[in-house]
py3Dmol code that shows the C-alpha trace and the ligand (Angstrom):
import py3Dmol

protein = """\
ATOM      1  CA  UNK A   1     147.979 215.744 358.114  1.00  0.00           C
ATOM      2  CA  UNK A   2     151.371 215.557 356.937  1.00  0.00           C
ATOM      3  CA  UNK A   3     151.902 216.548 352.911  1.00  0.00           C
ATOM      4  CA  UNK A   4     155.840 216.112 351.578  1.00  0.00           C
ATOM      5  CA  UNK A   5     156.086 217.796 347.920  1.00  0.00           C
ATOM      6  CA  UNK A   6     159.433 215.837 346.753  1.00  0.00           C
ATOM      7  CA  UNK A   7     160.728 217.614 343.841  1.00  0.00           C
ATOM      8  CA  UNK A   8     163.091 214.826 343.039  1.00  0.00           C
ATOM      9  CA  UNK A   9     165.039 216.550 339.927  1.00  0.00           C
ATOM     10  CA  UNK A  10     161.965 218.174 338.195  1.00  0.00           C
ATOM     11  CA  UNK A  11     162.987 221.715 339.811  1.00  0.00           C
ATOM     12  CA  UNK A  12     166.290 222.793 338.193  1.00  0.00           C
ATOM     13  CA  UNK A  13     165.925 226.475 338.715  1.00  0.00           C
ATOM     14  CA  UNK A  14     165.998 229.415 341.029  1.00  0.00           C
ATOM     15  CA  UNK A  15     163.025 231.283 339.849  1.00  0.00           C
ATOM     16  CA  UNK A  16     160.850 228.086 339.600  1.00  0.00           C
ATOM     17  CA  UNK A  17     161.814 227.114 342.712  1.00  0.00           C
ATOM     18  CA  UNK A  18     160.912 230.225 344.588  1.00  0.00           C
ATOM     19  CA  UNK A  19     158.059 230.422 342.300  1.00  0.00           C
ATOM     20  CA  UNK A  20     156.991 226.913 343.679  1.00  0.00           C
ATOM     21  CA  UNK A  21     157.336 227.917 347.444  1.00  0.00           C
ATOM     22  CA  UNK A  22     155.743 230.819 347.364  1.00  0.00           C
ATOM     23  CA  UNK A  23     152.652 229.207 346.160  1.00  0.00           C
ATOM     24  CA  UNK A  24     152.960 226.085 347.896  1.00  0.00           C
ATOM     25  CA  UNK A  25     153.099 228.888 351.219  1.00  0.00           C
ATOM     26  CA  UNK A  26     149.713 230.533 349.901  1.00  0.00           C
ATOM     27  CA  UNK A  27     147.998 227.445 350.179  1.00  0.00           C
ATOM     28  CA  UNK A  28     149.826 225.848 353.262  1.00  0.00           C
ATOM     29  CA  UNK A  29     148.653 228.894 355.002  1.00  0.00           C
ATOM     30  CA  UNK A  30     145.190 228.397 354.267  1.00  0.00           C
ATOM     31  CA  UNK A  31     145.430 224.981 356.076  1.00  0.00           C
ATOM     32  CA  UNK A  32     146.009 222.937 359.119  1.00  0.00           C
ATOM     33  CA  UNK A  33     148.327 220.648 357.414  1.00  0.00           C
ATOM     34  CA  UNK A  34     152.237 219.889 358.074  1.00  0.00           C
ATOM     35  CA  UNK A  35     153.695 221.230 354.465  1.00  0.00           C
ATOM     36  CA  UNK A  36     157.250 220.034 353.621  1.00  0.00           C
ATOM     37  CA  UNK A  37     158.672 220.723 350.733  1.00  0.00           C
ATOM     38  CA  UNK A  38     162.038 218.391 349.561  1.00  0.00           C
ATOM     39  CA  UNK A  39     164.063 220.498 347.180  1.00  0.00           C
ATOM     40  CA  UNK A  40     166.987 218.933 344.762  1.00  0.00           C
ATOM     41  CA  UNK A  41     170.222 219.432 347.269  1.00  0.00           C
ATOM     42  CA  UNK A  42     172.168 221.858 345.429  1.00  0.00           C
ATOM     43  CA  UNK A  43     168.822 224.235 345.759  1.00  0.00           C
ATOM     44  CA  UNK A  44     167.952 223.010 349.886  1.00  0.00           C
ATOM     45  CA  UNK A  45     170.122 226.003 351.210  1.00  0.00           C
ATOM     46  CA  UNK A  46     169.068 228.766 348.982  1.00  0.00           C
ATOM     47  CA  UNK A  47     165.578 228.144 349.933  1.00  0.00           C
ATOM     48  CA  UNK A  48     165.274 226.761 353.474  1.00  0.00           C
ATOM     49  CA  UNK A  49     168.163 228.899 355.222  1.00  0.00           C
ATOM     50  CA  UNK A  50     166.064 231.104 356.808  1.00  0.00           C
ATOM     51  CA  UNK A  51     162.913 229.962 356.248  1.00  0.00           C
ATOM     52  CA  UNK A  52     160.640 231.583 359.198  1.00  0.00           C
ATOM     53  CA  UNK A  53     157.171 230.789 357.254  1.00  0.00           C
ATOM     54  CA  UNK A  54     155.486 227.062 359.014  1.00  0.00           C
ATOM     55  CA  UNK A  55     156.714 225.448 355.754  1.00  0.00           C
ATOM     56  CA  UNK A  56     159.438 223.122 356.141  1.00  0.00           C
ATOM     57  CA  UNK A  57     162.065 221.750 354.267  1.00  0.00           C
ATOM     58  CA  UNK A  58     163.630 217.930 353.878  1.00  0.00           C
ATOM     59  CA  UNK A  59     166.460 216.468 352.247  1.00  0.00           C
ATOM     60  CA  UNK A  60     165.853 214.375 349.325  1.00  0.00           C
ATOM     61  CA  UNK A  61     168.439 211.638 350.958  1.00  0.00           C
ATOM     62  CA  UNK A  62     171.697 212.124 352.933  1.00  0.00           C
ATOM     63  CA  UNK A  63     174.803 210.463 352.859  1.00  0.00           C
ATOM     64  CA  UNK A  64     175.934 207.300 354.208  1.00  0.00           C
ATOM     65  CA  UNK A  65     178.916 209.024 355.162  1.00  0.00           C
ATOM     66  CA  UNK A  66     179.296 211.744 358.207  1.00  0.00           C
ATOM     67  CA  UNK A  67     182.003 213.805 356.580  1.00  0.00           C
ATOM     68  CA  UNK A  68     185.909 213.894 355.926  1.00  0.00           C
ATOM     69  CA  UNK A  69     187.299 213.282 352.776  1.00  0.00           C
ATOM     70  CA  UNK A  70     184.283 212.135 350.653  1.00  0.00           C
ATOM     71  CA  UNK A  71     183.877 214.263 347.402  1.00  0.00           C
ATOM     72  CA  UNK A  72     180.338 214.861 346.400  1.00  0.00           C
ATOM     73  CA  UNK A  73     178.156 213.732 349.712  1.00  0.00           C
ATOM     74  CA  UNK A  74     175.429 215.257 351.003  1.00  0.00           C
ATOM     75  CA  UNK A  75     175.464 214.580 354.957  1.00  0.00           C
ATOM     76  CA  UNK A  76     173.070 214.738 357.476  1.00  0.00           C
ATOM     77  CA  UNK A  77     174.448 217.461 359.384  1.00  0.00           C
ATOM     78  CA  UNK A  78     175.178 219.699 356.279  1.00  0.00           C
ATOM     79  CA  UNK A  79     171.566 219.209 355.056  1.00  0.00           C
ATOM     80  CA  UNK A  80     170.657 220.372 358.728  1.00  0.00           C
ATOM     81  CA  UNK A  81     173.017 223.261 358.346  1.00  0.00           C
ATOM     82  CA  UNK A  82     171.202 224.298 354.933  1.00  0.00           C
ATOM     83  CA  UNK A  83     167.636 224.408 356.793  1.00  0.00           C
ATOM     84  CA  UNK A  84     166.051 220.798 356.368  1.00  0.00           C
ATOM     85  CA  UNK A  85     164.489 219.430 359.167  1.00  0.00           C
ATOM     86  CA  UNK A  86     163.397 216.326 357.281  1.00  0.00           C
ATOM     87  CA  UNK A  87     165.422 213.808 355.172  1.00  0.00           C
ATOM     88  CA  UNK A  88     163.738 211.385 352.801  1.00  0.00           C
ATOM     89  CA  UNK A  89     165.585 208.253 353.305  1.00  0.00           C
ATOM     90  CA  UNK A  90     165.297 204.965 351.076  1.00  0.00           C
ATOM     91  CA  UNK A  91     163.185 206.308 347.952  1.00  0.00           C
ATOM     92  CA  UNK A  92     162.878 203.727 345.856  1.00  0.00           C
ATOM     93  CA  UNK A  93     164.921 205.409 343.315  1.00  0.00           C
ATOM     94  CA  UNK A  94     167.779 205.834 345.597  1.00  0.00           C
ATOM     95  CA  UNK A  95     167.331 202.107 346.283  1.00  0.00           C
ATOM     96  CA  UNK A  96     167.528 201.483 342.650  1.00  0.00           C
ATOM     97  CA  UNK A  97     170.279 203.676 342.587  1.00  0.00           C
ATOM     98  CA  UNK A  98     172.091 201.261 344.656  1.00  0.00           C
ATOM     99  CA  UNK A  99     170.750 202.030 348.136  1.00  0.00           C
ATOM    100  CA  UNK A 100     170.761 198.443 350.023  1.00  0.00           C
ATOM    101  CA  UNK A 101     168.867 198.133 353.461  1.00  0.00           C
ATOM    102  CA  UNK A 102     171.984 197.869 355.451  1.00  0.00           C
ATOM    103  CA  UNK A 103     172.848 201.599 353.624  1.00  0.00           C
ATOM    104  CA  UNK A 104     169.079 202.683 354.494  1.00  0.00           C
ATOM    105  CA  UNK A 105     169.484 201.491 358.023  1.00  0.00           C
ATOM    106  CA  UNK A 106     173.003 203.724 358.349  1.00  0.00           C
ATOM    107  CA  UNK A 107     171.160 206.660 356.833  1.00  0.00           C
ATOM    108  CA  UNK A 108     168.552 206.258 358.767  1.00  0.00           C
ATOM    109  CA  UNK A 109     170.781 206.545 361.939  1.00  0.00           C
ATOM    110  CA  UNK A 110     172.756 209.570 361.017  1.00  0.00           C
ATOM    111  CA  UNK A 111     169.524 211.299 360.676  1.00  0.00           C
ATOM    112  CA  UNK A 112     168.183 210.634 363.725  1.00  0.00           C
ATOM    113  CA  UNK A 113     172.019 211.273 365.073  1.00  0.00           C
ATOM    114  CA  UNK A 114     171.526 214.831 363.973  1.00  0.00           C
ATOM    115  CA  UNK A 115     168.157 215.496 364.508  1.00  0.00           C
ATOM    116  CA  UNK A 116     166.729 215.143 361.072  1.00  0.00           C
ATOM    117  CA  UNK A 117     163.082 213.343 361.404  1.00  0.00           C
ATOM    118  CA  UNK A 118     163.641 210.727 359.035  1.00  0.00           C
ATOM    119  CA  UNK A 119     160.984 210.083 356.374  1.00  0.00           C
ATOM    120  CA  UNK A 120     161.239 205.874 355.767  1.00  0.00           C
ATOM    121  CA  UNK A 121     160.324 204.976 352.236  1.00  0.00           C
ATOM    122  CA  UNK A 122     159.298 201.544 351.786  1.00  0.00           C
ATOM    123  CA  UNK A 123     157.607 199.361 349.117  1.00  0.00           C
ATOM    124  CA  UNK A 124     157.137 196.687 346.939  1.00  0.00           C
ATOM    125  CA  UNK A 125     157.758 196.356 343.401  1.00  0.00           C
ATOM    126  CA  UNK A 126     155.169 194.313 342.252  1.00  0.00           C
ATOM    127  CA  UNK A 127     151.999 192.365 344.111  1.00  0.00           C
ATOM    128  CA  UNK A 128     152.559 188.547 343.720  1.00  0.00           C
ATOM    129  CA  UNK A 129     148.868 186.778 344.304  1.00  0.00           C
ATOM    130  CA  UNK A 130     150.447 184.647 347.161  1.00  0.00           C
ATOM    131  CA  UNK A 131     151.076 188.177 349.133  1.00  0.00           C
ATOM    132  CA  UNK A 132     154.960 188.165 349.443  1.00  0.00           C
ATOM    133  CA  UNK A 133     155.072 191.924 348.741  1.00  0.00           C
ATOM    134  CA  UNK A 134     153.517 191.842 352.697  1.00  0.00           C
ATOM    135  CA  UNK A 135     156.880 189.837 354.083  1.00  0.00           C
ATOM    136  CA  UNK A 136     159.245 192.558 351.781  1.00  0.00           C
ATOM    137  CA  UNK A 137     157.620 195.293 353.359  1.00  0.00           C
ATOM    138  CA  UNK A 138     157.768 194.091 356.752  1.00  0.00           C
ATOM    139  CA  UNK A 139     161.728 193.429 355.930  1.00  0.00           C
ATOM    140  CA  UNK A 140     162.399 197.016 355.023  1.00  0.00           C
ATOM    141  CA  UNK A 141     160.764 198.231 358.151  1.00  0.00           C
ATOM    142  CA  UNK A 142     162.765 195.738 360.339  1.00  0.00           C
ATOM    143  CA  UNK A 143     166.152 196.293 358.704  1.00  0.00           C
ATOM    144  CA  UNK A 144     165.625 199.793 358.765  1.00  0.00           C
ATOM    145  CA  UNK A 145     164.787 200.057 362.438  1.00  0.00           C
ATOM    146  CA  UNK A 146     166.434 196.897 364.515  1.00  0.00           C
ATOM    147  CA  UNK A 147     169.471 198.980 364.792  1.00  0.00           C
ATOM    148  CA  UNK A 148     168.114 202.117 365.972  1.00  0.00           C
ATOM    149  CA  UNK A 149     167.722 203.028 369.853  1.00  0.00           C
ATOM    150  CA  UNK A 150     164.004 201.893 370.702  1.00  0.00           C
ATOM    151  CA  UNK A 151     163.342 205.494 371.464  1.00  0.00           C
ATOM    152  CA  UNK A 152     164.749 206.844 368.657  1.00  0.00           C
ATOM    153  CA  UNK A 153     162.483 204.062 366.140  1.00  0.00           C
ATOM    154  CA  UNK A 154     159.710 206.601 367.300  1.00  0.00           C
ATOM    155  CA  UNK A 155     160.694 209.576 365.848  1.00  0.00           C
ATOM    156  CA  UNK A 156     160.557 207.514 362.297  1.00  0.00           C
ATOM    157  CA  UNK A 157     157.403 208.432 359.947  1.00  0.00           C
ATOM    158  CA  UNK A 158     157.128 205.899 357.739  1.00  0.00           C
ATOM    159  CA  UNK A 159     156.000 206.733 353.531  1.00  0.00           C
ATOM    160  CA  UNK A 160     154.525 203.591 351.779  1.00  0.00           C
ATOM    161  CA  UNK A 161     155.386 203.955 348.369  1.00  0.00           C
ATOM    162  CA  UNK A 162     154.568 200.670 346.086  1.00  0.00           C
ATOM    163  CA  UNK A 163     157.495 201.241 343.016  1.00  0.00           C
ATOM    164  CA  UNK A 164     154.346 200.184 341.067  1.00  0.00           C
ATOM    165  CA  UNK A 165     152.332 203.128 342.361  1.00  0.00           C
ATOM    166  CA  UNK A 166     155.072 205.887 341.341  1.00  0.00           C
ATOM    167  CA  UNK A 167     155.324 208.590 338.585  1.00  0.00           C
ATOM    168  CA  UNK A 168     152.216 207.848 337.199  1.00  0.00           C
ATOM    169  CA  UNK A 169     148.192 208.982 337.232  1.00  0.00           C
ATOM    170  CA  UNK A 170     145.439 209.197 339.544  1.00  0.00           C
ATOM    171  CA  UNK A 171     143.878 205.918 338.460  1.00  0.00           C
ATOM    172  CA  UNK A 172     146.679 204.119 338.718  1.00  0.00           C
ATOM    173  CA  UNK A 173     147.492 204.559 342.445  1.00  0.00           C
ATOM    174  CA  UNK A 174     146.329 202.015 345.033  1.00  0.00           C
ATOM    175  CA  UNK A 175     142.634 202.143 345.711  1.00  0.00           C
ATOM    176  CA  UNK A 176     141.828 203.048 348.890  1.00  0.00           C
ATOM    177  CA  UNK A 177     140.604 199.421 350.428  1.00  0.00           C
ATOM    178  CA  UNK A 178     144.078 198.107 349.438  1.00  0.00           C
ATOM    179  CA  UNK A 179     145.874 201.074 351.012  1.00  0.00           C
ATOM    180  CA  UNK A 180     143.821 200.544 354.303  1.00  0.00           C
ATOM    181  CA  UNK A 181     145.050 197.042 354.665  1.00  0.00           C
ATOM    182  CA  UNK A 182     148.764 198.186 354.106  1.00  0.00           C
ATOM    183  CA  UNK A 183     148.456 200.792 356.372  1.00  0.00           C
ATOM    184  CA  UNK A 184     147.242 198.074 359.331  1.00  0.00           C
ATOM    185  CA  UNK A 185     149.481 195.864 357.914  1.00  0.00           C
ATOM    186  CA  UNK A 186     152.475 198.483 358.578  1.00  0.00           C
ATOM    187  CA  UNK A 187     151.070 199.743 361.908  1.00  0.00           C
ATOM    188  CA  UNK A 188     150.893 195.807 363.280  1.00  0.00           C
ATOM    189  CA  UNK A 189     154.641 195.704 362.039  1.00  0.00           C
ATOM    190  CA  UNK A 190     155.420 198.694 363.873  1.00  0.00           C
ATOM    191  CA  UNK A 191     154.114 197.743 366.934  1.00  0.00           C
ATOM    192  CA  UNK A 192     156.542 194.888 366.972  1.00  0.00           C
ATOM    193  CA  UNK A 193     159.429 197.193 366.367  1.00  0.00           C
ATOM    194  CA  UNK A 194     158.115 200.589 368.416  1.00  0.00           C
ATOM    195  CA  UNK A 195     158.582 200.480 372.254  1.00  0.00           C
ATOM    196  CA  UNK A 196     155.361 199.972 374.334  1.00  0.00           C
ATOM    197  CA  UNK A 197     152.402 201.103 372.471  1.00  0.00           C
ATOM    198  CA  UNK A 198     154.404 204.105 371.030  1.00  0.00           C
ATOM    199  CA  UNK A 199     153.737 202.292 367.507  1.00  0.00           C
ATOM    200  CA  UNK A 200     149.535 203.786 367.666  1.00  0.00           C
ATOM    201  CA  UNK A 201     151.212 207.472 367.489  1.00  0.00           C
ATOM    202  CA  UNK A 202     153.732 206.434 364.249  1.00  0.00           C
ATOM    203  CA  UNK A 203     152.784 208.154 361.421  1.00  0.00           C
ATOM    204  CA  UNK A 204     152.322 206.325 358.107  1.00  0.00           C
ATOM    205  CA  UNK A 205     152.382 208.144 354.872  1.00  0.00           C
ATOM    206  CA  UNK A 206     151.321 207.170 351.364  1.00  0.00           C
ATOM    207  CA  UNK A 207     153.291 208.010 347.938  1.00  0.00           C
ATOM    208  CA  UNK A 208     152.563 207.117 344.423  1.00  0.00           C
ATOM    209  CA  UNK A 209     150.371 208.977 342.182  1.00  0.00           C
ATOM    210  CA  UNK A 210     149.298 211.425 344.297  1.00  0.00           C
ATOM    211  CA  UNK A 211     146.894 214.015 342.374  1.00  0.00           C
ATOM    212  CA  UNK A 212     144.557 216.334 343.471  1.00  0.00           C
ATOM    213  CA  UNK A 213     141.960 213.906 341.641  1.00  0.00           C
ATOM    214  CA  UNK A 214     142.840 211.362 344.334  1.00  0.00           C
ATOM    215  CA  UNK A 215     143.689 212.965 346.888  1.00  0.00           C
ATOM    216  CA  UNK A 216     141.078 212.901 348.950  1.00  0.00           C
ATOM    217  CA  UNK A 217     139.818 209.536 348.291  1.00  0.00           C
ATOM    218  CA  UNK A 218     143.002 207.862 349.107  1.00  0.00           C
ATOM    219  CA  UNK A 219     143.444 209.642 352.717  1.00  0.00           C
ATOM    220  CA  UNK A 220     139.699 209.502 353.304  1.00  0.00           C
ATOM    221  CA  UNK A 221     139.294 206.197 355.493  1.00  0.00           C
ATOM    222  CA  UNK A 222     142.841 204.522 355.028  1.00  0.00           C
ATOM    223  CA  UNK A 223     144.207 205.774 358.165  1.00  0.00           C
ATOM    224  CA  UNK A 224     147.172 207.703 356.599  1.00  0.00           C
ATOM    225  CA  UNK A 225     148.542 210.537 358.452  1.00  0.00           C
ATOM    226  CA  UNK A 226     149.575 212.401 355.030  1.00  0.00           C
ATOM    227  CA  UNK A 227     151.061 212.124 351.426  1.00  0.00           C
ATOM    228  CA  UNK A 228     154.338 211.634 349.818  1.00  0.00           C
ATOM    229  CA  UNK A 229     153.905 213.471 346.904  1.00  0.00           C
ATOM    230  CA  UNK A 230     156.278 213.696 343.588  1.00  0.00           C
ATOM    231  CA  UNK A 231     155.525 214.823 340.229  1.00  0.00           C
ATOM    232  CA  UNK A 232     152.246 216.728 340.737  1.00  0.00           C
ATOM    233  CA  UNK A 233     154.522 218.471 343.559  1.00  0.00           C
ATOM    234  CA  UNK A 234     156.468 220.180 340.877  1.00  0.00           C
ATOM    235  CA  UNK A 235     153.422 221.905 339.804  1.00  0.00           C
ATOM    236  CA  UNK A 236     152.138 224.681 341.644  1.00  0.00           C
ATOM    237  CA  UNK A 237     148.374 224.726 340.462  1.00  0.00           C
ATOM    238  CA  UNK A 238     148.135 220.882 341.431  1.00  0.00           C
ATOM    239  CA  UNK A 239     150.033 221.197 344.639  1.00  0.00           C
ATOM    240  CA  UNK A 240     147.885 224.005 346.101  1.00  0.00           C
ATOM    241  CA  UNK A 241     144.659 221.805 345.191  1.00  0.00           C
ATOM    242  CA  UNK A 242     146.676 218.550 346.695  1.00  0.00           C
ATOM    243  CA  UNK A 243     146.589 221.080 349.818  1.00  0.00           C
ATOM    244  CA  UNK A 244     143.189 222.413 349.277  1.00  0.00           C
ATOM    245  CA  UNK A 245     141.727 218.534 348.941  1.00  0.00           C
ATOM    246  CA  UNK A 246     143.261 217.962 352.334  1.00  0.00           C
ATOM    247  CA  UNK A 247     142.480 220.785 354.427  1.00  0.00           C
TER     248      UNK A 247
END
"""
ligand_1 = """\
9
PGA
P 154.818 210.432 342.213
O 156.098 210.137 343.134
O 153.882 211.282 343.012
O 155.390 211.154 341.012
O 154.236 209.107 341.873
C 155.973 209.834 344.489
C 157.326 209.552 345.066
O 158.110 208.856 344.392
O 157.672 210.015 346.164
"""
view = py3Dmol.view(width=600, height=400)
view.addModel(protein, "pdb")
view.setStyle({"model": 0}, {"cartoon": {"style": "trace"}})
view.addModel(ligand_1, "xyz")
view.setStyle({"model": 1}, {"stick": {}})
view.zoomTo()
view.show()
C-alpha cells in the first residue's frame, strides 16, 4: 500500500511542517505501508535532505524546463537534489493552472530522465451519463505515456483523481463499486500502453476525499494499490488514522 500526503499549499511553516512529519513518521512506522509525504517546494529541501527514516518525499510538480535561464522553476533534477524521490505530475490543479497534456507528457519525461518515480494524476471533471469521462481518462493516460520509452511507461504509478472527487468530504468521494470499475478500466488501458504484461504490476492510486472515515472502504475491494491524499494530509490526527485504517 502506497499513501501520498500532498500538502498542496496548506503547510506554510517550518514548525508545522516538522510537526507534521514527525507524526506522520510515528504512524508510518507502525505500518507496512509506502508513506510519502509531498511538501510545498520552497519547504521539500529543509525536510527531505537527509531524510534516513522509510518516509519519503515527492515533489508537488516539476518544471517543464531542465534548467538555464528560467527564473522561478522547479526542475526535476533540483527537486532530486532537495531529497524527493517522487514528483506529482499533472494534478488537476496544475492542469487548471495551465498544465496541457503535451506539458504533462514533457514533465513526465524529465522525471523519469532523472530518476524521479513519477506519480500520473488523471481525471475527469464531471461524469456525463453516456460515459465520455471513460474516453478522457484513457486520453490522459495515452498522451502522457506514448512518448515515453516502453520500459520507462513502467516505472509510472498512476493517481485517479475525479476533479469532482477533490477537496471535499468522506461522502462525497466515489463509492467503492464505481472506483472498482475505474480502476479495471485504467488497468485495461494500461495494458495497451505497458510492454508485455508489465501493465498487471502498475500501480493505480485513488485521490479525492480521502478521510480516515473512508479510508478503508474505498481501498477495501477496488483494487487500488494506495491513496492520494490532500487536505486531511495537512492534519496530523487524520493522517495517522488514514495510516492506521490502512495498515
Ligand atoms: P483532497 O485532495 O484529499 O483534499 O480531496 C486530493 C488531491 O487533490 O490530491
Amino acid at each position: 500500500m502506497l499513501i501520498v500526503a500532498n500538502w498542496k499549499a496548506y503547510v506554510e511553516d517550518l514548525p508545522k511542517a516538522k510537526g507534521l512529519v514527525a507524526a506522520t513518521r510515528r504512524a508510518a512506522s507502525r505500518s507496512k505501508a509506502t508513506v510519502v509525504i509531498a511538501p510545498p517546494p520552497p519547504l521539500l529541501g529543509a525536510l527531505a535532505i537527509g531524510n534516513r527514516s522509510r518516509l519519503a518525499f515527492a515533489a508537488q510538480d516539476i518544471s517543464r524546463t531542465t534548467g538555464g535561464a528560467q527564473t522561478g522553476e522547479s526542475t526535476a533534477r533540483a527537486c532530486m537534489a532537495a531529497g524527493a524521490a517522487y514528483a506529482i505530475i499533472g494534478h488537476s490543479e496544475r492542469r487548471a493552472a495551465g498544465d496541457t497534456n503535451g506539458i504533462v507528457a514533457e514533465k513526465l519525461g524529465h522525471a523519469l530522465a532523472q530518476g524521479l518515480i513519477p506519480i500520473l494524476c488523471v481525471g475527469e471533471k464531471e461524469r456525463d451519463p453516456a460515459g465520455r469521462y471513460l474516453a478522457f481518462v484513457r486520453e490522459e493516460l495515452r498522451a502522457a505515456l506514448e512518448d515515453i520509452a516502453q520500459k520507462d511507461r513502467t516505472k509510472v504509478i498512476v493517481a485517479y483523481e475525479p476533479i469532482w472527487a477533490i477537496g471535499k468530504h468522506a461522502k462525497d468521494a466515489i463509492g467503492p463499486h464505481d472506483l472498482a470499475e475505474m480502476v479495471l478500466y485504467i488497468k485495461k488501458v494500461l495494458a495497451e500502453l505497458l510492454p508485455g504484461n508489465s501493465s498487471a504490476r502498475a500501480q493505480v492510486l485513488y485521490g479525492g476525499s480521502v478521510e480516515p472515515e473512508d479510508a478503508r472502504s474505498l481501498t477495501a475491494a477496488s483494487g487500488i494499490d494506495g491513496v492520494l491524499v490532500g487536505h486531511a494530509s495537512a492534519d496530523s490526527r487524520q493522517f495517522a488514522s488514514i495510516i492506521k485504517e490502512l495498515s
